[in-house]
Structures are given as C-alpha cells and as structure tokens.
SEVEXPA-76667 format. One record per atom (N, C-alpha, C): x, y, z. Coordinates in Angstrom, 2 decimals, padded with zeros to 5 digits. Example, Ala and Ser with C-alpha at 12.3 -4.5 7.8 and 13.67 -1.06 7.14 Angstrom:
BEGIN
<fiza x="013.19" y="-005.69" z="007.80"/>
<fiza x="012.30" y="-004.50" z="007.80"/>
<fiza x="013.20" y="-003.30" z="007.80"/>
<fiza x="012.85" y="-002.25" z="007.08"/>
<fiza x="013.67" y="-001.06" z="007.14"/>
<fiza x="012.90" y="000.03" z="007.87"/>
END
This chain:
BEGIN
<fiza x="028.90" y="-048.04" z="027.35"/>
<fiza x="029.03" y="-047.83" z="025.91"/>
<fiza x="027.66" y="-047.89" z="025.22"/>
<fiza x="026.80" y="-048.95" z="025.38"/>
<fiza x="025.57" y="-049.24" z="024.71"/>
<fiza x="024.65" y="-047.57" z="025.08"/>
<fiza x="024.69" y="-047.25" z="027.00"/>
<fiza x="024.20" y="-045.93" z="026.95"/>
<fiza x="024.49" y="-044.86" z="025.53"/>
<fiza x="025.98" y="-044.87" z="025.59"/>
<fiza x="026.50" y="-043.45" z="024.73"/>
<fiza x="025.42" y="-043.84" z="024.00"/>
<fiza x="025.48" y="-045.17" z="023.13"/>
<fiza x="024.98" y="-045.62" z="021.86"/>
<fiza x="023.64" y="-044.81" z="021.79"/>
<fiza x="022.72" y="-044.60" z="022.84"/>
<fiza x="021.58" y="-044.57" z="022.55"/>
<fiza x="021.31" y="-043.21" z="022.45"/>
<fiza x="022.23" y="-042.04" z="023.43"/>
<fiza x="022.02" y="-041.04" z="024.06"/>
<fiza x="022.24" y="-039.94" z="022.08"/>
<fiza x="023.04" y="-040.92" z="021.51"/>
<fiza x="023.85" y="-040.11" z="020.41"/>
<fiza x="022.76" y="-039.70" z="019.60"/>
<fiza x="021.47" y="-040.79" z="018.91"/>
<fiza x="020.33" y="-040.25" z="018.46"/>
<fiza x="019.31" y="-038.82" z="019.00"/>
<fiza x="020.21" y="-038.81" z="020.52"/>
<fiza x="018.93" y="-037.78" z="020.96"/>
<fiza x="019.35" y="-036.08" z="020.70"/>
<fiza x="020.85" y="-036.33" z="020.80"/>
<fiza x="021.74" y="-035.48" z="021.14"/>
<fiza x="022.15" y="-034.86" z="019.89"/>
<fiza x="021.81" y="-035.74" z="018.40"/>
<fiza x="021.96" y="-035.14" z="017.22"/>
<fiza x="020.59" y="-034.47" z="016.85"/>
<fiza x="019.41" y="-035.09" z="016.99"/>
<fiza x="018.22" y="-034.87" z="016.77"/>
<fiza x="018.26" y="-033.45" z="017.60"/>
<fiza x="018.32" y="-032.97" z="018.92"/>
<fiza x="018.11" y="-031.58" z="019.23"/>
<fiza x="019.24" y="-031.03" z="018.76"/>
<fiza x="020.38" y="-031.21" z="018.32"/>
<fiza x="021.42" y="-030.34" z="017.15"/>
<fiza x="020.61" y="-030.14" z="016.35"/>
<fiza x="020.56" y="-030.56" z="015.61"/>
<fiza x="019.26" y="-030.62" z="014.34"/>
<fiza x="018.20" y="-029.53" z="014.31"/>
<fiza x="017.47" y="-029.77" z="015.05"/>
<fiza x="016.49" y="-029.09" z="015.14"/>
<fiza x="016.96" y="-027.51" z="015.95"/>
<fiza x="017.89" y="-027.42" z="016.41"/>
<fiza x="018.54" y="-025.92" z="017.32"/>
<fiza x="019.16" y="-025.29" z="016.06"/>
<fiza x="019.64" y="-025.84" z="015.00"/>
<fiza x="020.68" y="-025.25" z="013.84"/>
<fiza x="019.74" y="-025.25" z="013.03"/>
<fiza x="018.44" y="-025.60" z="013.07"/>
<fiza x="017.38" y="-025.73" z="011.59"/>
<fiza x="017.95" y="-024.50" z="010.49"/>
<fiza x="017.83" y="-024.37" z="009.71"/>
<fiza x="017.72" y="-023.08" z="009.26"/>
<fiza x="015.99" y="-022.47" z="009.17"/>
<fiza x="015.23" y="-023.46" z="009.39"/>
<fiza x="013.63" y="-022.94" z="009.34"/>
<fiza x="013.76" y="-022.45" z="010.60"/>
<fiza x="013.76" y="-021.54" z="011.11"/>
<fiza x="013.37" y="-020.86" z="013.04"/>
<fiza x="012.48" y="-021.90" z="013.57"/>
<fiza x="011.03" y="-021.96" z="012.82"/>
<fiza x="010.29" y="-022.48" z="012.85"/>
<fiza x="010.24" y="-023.54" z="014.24"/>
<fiza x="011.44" y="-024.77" z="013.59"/>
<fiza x="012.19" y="-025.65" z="014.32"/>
<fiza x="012.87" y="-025.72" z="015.59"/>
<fiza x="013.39" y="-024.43" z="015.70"/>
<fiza x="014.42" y="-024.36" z="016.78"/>
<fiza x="013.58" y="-023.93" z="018.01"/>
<fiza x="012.34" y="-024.11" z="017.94"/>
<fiza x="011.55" y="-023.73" z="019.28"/>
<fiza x="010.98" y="-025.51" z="019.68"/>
<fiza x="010.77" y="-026.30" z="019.21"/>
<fiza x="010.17" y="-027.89" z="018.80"/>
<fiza x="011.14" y="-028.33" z="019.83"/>
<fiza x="010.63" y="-029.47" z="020.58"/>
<fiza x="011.58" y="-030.37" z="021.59"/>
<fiza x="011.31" y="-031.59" z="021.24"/>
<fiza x="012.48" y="-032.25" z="021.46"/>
<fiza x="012.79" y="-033.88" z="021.12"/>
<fiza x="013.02" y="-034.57" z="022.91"/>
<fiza x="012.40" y="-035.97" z="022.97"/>
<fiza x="013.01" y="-036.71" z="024.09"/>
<fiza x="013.05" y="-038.35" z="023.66"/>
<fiza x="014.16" y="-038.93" z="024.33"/>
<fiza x="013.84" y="-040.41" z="024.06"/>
<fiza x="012.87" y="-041.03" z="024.98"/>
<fiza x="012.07" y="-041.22" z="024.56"/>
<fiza x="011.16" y="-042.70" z="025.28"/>
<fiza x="011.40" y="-044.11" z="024.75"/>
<fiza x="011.83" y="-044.73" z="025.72"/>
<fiza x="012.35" y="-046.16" z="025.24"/>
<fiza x="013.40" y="-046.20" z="023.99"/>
<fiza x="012.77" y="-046.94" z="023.04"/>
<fiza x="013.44" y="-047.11" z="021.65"/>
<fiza x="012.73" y="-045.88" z="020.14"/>
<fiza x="012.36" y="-044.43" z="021.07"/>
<fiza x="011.75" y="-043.71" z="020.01"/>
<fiza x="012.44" y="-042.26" z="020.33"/>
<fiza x="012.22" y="-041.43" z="020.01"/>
<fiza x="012.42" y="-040.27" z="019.86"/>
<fiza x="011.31" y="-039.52" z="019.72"/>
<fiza x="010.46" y="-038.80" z="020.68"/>
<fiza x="009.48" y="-037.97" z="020.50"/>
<fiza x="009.26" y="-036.96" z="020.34"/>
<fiza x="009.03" y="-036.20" z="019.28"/>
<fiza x="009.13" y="-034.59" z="019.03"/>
<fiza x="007.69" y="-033.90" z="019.18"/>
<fiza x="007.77" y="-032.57" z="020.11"/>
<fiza x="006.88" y="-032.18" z="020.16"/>
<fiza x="006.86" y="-030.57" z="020.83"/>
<fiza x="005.92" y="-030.02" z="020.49"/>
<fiza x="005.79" y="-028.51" z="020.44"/>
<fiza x="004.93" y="-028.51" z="019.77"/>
<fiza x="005.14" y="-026.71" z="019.26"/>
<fiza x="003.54" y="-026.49" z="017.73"/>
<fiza x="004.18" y="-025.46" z="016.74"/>
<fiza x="004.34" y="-025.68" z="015.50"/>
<fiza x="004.02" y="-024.74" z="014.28"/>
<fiza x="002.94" y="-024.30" z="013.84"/>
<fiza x="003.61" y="-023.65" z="012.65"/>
<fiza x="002.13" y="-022.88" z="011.97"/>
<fiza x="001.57" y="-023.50" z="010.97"/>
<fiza x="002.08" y="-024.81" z="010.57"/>
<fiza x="001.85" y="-025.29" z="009.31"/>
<fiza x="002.04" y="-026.70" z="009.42"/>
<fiza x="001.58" y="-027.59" z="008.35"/>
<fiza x="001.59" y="-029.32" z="008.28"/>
<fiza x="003.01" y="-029.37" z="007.61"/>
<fiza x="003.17" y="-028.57" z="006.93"/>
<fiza x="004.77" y="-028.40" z="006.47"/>
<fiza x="005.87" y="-028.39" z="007.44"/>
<fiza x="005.82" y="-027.14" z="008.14"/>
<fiza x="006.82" y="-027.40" z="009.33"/>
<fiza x="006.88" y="-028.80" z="010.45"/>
<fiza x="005.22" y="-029.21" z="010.41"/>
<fiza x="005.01" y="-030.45" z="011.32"/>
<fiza x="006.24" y="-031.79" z="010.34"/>
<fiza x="005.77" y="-031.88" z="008.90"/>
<fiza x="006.30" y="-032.89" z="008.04"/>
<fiza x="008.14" y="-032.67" z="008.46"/>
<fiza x="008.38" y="-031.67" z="008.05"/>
<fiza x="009.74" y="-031.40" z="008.32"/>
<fiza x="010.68" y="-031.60" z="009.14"/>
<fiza x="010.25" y="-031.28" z="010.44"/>
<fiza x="010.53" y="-031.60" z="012.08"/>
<fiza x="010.68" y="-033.47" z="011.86"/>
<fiza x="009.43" y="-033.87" z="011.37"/>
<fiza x="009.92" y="-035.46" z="011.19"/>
<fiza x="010.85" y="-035.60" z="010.78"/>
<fiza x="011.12" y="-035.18" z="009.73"/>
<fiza x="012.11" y="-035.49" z="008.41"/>
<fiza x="013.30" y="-035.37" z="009.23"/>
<fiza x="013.53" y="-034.20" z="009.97"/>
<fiza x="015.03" y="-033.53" z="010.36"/>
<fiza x="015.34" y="-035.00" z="011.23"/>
<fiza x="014.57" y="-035.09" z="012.38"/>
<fiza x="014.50" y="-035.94" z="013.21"/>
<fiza x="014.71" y="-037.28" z="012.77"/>
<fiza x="014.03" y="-038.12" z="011.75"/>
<fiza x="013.92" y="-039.40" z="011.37"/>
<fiza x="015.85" y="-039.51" z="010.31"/>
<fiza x="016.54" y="-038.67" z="010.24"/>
<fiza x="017.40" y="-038.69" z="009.24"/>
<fiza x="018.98" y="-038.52" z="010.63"/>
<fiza x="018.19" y="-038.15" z="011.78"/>
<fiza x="019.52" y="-038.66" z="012.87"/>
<fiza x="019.10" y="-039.65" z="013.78"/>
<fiza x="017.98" y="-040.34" z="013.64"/>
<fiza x="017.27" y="-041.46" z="014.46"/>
<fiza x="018.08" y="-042.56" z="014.29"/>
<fiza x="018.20" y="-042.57" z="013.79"/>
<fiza x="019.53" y="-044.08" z="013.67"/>
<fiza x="018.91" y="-045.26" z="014.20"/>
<fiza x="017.69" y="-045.82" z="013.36"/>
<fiza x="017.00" y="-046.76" z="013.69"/>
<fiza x="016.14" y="-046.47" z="014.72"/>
<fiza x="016.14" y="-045.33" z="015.26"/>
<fiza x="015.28" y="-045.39" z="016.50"/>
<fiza x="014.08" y="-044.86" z="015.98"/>
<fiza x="012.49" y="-045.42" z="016.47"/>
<fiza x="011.54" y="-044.61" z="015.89"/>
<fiza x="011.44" y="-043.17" z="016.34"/>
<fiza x="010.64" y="-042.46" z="015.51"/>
<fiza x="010.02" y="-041.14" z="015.41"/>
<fiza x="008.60" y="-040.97" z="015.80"/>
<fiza x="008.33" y="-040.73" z="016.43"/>
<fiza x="006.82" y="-040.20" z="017.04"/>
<fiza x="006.35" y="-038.52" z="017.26"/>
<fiza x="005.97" y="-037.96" z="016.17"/>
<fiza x="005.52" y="-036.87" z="015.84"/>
<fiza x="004.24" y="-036.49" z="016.43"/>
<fiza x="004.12" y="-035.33" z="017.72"/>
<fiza x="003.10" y="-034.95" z="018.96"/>
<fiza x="003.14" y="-033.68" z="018.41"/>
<fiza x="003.84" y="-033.42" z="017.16"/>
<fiza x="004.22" y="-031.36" z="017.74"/>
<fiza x="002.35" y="-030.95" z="016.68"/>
<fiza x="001.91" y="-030.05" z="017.34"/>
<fiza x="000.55" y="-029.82" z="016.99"/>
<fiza x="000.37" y="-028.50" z="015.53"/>
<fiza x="-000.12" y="-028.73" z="014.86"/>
<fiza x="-000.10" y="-027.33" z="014.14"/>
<fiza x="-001.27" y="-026.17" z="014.46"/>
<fiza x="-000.74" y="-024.82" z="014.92"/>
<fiza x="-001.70" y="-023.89" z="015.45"/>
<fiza x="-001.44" y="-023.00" z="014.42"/>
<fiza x="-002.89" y="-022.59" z="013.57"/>
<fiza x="-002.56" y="-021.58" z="012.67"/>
<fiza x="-002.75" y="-020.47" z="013.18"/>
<fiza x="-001.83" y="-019.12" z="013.39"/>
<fiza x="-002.07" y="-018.06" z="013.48"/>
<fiza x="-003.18" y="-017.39" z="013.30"/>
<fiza x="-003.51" y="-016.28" z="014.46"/>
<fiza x="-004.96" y="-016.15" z="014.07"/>
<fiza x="-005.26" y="-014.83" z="013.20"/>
<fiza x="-006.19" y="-014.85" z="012.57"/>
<fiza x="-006.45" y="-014.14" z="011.26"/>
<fiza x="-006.07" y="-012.51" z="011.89"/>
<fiza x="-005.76" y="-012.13" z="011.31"/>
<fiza x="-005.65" y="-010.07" z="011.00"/>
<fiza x="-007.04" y="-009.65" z="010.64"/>
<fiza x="-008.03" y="-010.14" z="010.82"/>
<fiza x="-009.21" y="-009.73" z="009.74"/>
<fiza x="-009.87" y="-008.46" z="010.39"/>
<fiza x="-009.22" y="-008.48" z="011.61"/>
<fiza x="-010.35" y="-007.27" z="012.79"/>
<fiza x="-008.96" y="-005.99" z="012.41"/>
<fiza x="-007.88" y="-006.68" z="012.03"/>
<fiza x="-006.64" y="-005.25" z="011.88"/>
<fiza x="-006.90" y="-004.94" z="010.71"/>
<fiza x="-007.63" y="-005.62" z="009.57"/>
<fiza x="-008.14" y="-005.24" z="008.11"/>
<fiza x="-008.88" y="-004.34" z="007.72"/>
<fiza x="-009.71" y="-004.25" z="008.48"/>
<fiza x="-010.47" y="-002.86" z="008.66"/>
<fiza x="-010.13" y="-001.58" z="008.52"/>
<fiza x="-008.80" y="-001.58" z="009.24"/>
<fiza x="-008.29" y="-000.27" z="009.45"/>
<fiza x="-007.61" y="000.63" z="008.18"/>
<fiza x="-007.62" y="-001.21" z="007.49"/>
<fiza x="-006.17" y="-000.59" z="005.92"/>
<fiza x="-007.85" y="000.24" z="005.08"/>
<fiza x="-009.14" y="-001.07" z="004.93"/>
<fiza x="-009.82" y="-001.09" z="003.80"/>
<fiza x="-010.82" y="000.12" z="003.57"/>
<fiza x="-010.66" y="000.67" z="002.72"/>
<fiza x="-011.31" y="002.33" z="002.10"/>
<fiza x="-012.81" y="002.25" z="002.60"/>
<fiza x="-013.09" y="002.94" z="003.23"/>
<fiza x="-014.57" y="003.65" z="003.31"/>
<fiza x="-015.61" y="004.03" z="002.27"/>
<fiza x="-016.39" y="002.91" z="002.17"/>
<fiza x="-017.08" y="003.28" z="001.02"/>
<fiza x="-018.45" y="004.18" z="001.10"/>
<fiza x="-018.44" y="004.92" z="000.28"/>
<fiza x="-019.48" y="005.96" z="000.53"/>
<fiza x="-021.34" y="005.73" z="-000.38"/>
<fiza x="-021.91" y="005.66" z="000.45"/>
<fiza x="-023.13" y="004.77" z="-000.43"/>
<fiza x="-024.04" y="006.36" z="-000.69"/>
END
C-alpha cells in the first residue's frame, strides 16, 4: 500500500505533463528519486522551464520537485534572412 502511495505522485506528474496543453511539455520526463520527483529534458524558454515545475509541484503531493530540464534557445534564422531582405543598390 505505502508503494501505491508513492508510485501515485509519479504517475500523475507524467499524466500531467503528456496532456499539457503547452506541446512544449509533453516531450519533458519525470522520475522519482527517493522522496523527489525529477523533471528533466529541454525547452525553448525559462517560461516553459517555470511551468513544467508548476505542472509537476501541483501533483507532487508533498514530494519534492527538482527541476534539471535545460533551456535551449532555438537557433537564430539570421543566415535564412538574407534571402527575404531587398538588395540594396549603392
């Protein structure tokens, strides 16, 4: 019984995060270590990082949260920019 008890935080936390409505989320993995819950993967943003806590810390059920997931910003278009920006004629 005490198992179920523990397994239920882990098992809502990846519900959670698989139903996100942000996509964002539904790629992010959760595991229990000891008495925590560790989430981790990478977004594009400190926002999606904040969030993933949030989802997570609100089915933790006392158990801590330990936030690993990394933020990788997409890398710039600036070399595909070229192609849009007008030719200027000197």
């Amino acid at each position: 019984m005490l198992e179920t008890l523990k397994e239920k935080p882990l098992q809502e936390a990846e519900s959670a995060l698989q139903t996100s409505p942000v996509f964002a989320l539904r790629s992010l993995g959760v595991e229990q270590v000891d008495d925590n819950l560790l989430l981790s993967g990478t977004v594009t943003t400190f926002y999606y990082k904040q969030l993933a806590q949030e989802v997570i810390r609100s089915v933790a059920n006392g158990m801590g949260v330990i936030n690993s997931v990394k933020v990788v910003r997409p890398k710039s278009r600036r070399a595909d920019r070229s192609v849009d920006e007008p030719v200027h004629a000197s």
